[in-house]
N, C-alpha and C positions, 0 to 999 in steps of 0.2 A: 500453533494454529496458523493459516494460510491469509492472505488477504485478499480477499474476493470484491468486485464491483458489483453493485446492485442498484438498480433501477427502481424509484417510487410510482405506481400506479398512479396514486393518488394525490400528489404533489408534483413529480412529474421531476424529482431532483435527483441527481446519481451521487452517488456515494461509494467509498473501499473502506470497506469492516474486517475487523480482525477476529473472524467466526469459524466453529467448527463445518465440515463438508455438510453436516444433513441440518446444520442451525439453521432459524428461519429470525431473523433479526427484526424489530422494527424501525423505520424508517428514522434515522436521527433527527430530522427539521419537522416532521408531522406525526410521530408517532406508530403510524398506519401499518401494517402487516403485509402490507397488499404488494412488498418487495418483490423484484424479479431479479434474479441472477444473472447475471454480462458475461458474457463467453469474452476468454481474456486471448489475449494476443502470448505463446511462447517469446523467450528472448529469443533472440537470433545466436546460431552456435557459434561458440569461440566471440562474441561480442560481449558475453557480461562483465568479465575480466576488466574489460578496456571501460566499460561504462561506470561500472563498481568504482575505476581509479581515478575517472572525470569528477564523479558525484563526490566525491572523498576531499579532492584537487578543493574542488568549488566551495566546500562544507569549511573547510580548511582558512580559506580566503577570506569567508565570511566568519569565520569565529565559531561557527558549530562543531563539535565533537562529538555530539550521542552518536551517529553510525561509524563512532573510530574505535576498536576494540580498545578494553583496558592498557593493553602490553604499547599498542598504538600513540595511546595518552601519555605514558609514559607513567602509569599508577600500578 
């Protein structure tokens, strides 16, 4: 499933949910139904490569590993 932004009507808070294309989610902070879907921005081509190996770099630094594949971990 993809991660979509979405907009609360009714609270007025954005949010990125891990939903199917035709889900209609409710609001995580109010409950509320009254979500609007966020037109997302593409990555820019040939730039995710490089961003993918900053974010990994940084995750790294900091002691996070959940976005490093298993073989990555060394597991």
């Amino acid at each position: 499933m993809p991660l979509y932004g979405f907009h609360c009507k009714q609270c007025d808070k954005d949010s990125e949910l891990l939903v199917g294309f035709d889900d209609k989610p409710p609001c995580p902070a109010c409950g509320s139904r009254r979500m609007e879907r966020l037109a997302s921005r593409p990555a820019p081509p040939g730039k995710s490569k490089n961003v993918m190996k900053a974010a990994r770099a940084q995750a790294a630094r900091e002691g996070h590993l959940s976005n490093f594949s298993r073989k990555e971990r060394g597991l």
